[in-house]
N, CA, C and O atoms as a DFTB+ gen file, in Angstrom:
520 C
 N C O
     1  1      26.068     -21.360      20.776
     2  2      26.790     -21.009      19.571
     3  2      25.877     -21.242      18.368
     4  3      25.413     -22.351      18.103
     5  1      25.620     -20.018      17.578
     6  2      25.092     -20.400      16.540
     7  2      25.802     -21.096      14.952
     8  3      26.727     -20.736      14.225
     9  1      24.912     -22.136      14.920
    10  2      25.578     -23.208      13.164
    11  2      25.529     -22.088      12.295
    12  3      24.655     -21.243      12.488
    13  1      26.457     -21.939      11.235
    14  2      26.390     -21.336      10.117
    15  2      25.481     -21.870       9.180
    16  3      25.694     -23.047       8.892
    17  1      24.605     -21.367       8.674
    18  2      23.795     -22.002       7.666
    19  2      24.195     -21.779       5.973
    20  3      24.509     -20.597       5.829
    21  1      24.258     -22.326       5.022
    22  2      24.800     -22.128       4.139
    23  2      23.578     -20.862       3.341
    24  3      22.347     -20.885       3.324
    25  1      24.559     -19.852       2.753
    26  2      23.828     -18.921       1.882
    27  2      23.147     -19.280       0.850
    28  3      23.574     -20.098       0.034
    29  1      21.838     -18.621       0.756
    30  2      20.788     -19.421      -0.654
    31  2      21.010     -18.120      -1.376
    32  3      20.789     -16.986      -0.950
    33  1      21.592     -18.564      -2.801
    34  2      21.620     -17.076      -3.745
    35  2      20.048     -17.185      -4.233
    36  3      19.221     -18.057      -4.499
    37  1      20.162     -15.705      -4.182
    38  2      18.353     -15.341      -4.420
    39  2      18.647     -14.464      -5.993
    40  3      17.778     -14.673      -6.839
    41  1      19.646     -13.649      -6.349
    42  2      19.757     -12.926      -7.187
    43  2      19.469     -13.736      -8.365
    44  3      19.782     -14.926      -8.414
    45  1      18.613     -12.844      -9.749
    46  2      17.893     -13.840     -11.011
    47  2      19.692     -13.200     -11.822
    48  3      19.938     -14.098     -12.626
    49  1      20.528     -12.456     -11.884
    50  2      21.313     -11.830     -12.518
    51  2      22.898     -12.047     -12.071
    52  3      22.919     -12.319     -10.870
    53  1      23.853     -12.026     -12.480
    54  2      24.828     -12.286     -11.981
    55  2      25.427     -10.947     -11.900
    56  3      25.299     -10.170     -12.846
    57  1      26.126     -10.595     -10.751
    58  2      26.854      -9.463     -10.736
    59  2      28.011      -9.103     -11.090
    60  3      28.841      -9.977     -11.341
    61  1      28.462      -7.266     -11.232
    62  2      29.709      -7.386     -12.117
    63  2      30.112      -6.497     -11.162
    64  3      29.291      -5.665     -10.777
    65  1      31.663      -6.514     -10.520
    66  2      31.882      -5.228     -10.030
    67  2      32.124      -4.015     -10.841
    68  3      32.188      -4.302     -12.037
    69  1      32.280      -2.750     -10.591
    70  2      31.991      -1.803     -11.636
    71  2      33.657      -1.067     -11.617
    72  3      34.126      -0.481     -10.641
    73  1      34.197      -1.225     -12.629
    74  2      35.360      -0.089     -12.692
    75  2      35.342       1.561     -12.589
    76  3      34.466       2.240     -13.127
    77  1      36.309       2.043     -11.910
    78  2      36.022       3.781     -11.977
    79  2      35.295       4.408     -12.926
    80  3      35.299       3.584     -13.841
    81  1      34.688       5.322     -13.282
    82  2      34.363       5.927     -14.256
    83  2      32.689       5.665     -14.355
    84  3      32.158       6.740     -14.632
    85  1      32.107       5.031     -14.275
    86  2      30.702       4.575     -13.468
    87  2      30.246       5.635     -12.481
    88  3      31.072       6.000     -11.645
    89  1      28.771       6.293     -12.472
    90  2      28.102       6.398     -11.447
    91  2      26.500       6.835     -11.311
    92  3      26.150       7.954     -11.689
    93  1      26.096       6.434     -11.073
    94  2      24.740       6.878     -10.295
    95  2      24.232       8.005     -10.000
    96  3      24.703       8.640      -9.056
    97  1      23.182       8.487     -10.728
    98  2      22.471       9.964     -10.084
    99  2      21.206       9.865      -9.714
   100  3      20.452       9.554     -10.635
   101  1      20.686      10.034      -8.615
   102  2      19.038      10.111      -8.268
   103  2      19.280      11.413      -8.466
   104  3      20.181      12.225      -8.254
   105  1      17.728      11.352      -9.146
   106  2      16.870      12.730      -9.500
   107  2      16.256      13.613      -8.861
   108  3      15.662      13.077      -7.925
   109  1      16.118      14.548      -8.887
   110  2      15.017      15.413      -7.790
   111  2      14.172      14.817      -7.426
   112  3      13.440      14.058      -8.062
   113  1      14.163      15.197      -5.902
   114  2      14.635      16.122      -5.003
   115  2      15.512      14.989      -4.553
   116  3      15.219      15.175      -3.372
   117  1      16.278      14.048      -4.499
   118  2      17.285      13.773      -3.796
   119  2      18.468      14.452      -4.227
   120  3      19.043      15.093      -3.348
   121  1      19.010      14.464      -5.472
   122  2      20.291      15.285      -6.076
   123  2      21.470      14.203      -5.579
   124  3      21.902      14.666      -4.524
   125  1      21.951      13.349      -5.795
   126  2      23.045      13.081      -4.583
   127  2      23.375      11.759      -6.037
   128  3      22.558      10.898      -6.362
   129  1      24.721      11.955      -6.662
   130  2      25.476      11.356      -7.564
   131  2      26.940      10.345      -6.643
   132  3      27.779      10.721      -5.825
   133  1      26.652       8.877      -7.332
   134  2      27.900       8.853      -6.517
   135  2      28.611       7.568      -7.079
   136  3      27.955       6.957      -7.922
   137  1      29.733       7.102      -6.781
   138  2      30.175       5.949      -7.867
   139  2      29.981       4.636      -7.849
   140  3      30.006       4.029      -6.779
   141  1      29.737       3.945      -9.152
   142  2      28.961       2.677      -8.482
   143  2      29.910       1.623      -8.552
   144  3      30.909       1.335      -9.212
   145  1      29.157       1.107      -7.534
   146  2      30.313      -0.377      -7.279
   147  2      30.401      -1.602      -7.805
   148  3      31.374      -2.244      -8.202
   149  1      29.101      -1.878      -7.751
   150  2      28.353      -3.391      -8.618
   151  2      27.049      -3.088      -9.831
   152  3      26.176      -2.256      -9.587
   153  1      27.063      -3.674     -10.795
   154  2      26.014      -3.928     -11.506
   155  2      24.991      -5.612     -11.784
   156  3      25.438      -6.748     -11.940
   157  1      24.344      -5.398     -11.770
   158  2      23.814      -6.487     -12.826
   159  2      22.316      -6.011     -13.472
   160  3      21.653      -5.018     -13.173
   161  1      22.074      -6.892     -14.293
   162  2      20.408      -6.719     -15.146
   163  2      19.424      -6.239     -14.150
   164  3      18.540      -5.522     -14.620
   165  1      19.379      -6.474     -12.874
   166  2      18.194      -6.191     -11.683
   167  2      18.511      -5.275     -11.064
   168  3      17.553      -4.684     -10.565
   169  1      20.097      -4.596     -10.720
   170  2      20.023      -3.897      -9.816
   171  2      21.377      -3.258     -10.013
   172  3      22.083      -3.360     -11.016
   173  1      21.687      -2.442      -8.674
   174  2      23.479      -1.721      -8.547
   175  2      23.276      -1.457      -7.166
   176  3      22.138      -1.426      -6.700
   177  1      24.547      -1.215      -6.300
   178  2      24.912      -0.690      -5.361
   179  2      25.789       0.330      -5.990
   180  3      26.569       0.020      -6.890
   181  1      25.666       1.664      -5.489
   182  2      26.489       3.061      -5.505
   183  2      26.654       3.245      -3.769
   184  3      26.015       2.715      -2.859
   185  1      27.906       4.328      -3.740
   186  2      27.966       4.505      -2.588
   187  2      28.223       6.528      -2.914
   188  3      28.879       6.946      -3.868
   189  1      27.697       7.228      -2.124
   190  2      27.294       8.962      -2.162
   191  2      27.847       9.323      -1.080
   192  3      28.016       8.402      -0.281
   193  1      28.276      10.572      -0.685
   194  2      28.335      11.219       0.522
   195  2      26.798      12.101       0.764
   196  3      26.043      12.666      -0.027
   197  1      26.765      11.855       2.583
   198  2      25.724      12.328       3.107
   199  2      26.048      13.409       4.064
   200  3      27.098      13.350       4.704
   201  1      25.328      14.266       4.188
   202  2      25.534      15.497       5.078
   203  2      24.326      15.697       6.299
   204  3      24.325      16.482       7.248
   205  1      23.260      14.633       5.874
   206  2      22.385      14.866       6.902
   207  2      21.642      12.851       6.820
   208  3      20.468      12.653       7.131
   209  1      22.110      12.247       6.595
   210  2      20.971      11.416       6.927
   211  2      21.168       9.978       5.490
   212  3      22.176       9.835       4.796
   213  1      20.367       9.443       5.442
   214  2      19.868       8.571       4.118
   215  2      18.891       9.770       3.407
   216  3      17.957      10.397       3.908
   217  1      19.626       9.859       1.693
   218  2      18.900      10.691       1.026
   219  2      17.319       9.944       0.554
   220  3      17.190       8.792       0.138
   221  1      16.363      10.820       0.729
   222  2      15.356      10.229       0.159
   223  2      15.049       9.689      -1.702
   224  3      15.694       9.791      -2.745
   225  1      14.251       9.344      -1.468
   226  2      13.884       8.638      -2.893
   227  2      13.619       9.956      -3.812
   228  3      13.095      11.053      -3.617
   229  1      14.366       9.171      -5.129
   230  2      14.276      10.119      -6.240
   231  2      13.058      10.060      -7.462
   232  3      12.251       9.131      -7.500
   233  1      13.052      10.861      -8.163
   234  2      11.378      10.578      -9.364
   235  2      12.185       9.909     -10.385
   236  3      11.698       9.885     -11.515
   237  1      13.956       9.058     -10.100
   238  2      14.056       8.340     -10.977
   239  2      15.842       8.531     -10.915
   240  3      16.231       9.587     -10.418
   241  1      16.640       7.786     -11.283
   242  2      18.021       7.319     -11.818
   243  2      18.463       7.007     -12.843
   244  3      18.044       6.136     -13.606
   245  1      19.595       7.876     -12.989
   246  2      20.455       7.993     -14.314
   247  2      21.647       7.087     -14.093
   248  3      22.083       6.762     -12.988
   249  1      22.059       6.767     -15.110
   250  2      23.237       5.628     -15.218
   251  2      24.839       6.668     -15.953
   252  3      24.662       6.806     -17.164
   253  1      25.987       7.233     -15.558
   254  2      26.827       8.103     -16.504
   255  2      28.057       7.093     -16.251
   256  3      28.517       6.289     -15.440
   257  1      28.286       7.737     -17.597
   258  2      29.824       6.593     -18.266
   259  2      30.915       7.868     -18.545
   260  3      30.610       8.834     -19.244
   261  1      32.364       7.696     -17.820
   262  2      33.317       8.534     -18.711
   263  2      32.972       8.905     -20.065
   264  3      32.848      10.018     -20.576
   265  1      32.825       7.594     -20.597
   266  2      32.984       8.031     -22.106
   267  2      31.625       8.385     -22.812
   268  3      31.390       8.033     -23.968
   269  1      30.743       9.108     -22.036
   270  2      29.156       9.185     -22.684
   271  2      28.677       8.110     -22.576
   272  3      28.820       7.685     -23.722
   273  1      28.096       7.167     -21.904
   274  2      27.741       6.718     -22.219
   275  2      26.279       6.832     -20.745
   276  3      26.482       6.478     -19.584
   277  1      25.348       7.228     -21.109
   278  2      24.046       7.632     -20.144
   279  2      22.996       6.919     -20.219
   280  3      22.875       6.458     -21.354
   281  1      22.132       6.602     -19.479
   282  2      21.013       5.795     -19.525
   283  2      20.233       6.692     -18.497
   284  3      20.676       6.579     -17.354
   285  1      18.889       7.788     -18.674
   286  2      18.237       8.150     -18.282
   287  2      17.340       7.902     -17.500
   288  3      17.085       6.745     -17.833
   289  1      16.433       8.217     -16.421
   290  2      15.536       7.826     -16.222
   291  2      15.097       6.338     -15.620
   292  3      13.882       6.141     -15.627
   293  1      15.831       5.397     -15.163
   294  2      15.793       4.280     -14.738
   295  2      14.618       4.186     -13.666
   296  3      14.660       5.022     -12.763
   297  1      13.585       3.275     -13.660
   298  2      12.828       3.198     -12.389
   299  2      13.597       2.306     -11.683
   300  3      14.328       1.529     -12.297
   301  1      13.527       2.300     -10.172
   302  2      14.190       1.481      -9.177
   303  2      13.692       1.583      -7.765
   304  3      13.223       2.653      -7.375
   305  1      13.751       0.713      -7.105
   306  2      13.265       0.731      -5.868
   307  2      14.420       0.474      -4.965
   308  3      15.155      -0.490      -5.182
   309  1      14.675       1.486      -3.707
   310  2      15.631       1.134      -2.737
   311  2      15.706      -0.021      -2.159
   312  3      14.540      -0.227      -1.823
   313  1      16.245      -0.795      -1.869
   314  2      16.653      -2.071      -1.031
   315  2      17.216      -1.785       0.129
   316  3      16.758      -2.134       1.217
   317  1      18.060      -1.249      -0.013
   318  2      19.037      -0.506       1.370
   319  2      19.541       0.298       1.141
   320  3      19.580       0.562      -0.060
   321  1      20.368       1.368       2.237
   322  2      20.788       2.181       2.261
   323  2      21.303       2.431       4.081
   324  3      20.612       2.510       5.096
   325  1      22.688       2.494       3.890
   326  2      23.310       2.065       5.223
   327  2      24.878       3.069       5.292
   328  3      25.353       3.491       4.237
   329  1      25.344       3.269       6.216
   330  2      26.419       4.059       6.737
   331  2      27.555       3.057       6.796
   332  3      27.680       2.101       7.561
   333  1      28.735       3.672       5.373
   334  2      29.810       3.013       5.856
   335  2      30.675       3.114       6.524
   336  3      31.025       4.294       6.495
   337  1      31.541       2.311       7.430
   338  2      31.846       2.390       8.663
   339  2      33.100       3.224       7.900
   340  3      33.418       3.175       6.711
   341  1      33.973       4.356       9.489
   342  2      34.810       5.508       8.599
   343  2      35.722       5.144       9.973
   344  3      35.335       4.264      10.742
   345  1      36.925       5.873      10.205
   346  2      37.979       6.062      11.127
   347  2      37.804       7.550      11.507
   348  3      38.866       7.879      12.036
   349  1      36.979       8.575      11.483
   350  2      36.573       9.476      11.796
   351  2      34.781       9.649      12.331
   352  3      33.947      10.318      11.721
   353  1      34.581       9.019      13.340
   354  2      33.274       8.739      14.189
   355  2      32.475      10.130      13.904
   356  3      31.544      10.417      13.152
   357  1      33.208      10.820      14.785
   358  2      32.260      12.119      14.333
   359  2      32.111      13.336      13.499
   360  3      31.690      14.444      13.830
   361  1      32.583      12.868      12.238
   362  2      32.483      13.691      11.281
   363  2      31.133      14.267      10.810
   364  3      30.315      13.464      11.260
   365  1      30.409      15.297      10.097
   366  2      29.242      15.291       9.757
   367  2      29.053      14.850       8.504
   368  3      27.940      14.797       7.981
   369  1      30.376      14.427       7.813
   370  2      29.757      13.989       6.518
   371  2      29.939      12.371       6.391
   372  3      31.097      12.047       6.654
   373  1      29.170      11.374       6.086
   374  2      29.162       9.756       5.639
   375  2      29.141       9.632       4.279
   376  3      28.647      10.242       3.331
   377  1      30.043       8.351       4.514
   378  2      29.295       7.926       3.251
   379  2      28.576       7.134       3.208
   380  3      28.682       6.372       4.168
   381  1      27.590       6.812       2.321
   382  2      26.617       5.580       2.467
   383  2      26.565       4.906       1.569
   384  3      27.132       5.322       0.558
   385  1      26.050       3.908       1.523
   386  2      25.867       2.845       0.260
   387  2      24.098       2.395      -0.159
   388  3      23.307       1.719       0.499
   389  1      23.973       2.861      -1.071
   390  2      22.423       2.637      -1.303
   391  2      22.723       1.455      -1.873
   392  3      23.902       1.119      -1.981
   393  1      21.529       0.524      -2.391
   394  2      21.213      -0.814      -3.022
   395  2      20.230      -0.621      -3.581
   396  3      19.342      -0.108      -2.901
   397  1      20.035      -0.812      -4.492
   398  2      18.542      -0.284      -5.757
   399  2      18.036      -1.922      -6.622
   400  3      18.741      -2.579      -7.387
   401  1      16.888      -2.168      -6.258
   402  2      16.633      -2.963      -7.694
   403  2      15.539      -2.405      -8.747
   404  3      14.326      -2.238      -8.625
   405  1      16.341      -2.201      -9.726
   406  2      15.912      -1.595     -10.993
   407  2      13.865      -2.191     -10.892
   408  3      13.423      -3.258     -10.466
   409  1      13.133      -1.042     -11.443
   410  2      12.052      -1.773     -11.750
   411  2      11.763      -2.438     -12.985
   412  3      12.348      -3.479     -13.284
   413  1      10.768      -1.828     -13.837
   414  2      10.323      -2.511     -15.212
   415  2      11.251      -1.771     -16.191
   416  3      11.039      -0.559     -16.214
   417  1      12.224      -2.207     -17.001
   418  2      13.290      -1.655     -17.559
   419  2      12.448      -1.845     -19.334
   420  3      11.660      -2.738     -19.649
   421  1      12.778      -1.089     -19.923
   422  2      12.396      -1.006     -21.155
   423  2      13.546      -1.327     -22.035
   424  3      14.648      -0.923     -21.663
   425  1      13.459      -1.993     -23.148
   426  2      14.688      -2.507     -24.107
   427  2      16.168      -1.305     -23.922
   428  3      17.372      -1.298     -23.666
   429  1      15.151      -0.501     -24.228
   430  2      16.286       0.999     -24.425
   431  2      17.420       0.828     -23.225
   432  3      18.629       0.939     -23.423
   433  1      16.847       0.558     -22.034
   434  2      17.283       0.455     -20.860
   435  2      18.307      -0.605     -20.423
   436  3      19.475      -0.409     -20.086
   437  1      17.575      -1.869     -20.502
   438  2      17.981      -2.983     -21.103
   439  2      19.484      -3.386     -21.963
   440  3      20.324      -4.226     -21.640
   441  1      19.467      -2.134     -23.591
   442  2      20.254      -2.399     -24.123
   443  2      21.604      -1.866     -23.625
   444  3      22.656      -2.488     -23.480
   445  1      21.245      -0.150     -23.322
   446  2      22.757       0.706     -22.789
   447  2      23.096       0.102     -21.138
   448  3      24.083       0.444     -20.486
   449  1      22.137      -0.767     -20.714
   450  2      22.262      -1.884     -19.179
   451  2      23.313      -2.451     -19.354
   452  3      24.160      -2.188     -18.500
   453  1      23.644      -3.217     -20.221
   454  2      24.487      -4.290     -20.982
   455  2      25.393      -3.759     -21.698
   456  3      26.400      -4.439     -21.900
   457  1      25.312      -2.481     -22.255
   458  2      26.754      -1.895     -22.885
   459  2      27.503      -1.332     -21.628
   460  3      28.713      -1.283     -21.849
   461  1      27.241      -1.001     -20.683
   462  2      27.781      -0.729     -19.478
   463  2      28.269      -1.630     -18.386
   464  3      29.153      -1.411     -17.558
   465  1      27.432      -2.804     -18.567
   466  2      28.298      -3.984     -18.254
   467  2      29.263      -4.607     -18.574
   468  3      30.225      -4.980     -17.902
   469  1      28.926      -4.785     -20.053
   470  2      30.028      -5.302     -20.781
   471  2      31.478      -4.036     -20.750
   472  3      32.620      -4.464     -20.920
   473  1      31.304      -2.971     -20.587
   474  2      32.810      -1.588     -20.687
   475  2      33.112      -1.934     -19.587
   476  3      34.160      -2.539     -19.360
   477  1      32.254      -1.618     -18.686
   478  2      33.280      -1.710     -17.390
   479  2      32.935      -2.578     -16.160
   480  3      33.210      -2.245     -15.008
   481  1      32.090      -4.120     -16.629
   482  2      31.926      -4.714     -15.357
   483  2      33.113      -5.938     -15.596
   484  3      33.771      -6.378     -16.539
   485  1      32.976      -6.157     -14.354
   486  2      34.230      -7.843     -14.327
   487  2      33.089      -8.364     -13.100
   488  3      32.525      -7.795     -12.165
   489  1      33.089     -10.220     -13.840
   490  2      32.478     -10.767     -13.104
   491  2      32.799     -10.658     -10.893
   492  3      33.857     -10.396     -10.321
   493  1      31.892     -10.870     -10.479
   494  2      32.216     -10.525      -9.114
   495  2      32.002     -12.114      -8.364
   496  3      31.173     -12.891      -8.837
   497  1      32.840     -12.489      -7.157
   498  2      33.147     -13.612      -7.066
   499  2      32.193     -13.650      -5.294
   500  3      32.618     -13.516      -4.147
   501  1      30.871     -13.883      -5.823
   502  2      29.983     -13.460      -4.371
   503  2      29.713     -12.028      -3.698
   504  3      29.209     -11.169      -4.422
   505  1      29.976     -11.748      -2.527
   506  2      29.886     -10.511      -1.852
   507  2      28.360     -10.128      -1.010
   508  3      27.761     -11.102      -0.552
   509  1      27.854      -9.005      -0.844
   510  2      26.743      -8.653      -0.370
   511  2      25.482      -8.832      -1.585
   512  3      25.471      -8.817      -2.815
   513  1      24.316      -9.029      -0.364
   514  2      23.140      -9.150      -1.578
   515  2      22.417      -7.915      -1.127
   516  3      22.440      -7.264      -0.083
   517  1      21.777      -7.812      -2.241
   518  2      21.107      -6.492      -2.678
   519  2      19.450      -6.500      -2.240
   520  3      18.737      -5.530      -2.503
């Protein structure tokens, strides 16, 4: 039987879960927009529908708000990207959940980061790491 070992938080940012209206676009050639779930200063999980696979990496990620509110161009590096489990096995379409940590963010980035946290994140009480 394996001991449970206690979890070491590694994250430098605290996370927010994300209210509706939030989502995620990778850029060409991936194309694939989808709504996001968590934020913080380092990173997000979105979850997309897939028709063939894990979409490949984009030349970059956009941040969109109901109410206008956009952040262009984000650099980020994938972390994961995984198939969420469905009640329809063999369907051809999934959904998946990517995990991104943002790269070198510029103030600009930075600032509409944090106006988007602050609209629509609520602190998140643990969960998956990124």
């Amino acid at each position: 039987m394996a001991s449970e070992q206690p979890t070491i938080e590694r994250r430098r940012h605290k996370r927010y879960l994300v209210r509706d209206g939030t989502y995620a676009f990778l850029r060409p050639p991936a194309n694939k927009i989808g709504q996001i779930i968590d934020i913080s200063l380092s990173g997000l999980a979105f979850c997309y529908f897939s028709t063939n696979g894990a979409s490949r990496d984009a030349n970059g990620l956009d941040l969109l708000a109901d109410d206008g509110i956009c952040l262009e161009d984000v650099p980020y590096t994938t972390i994961n990207d995984f198939v969420l489990p469905t009640e329809q096995p063999f369907s051809q379409i999934t959904m998946r959940r990517r995990c991104i940590k943002f790269g070198p963010l510029t103030e600009n980035h930075l600032e509409y980061l944090q106006k988007i946290i602050n609209k629509y994140g609520q602190a998140e009480e643990g969960g998956e790491r990124m």
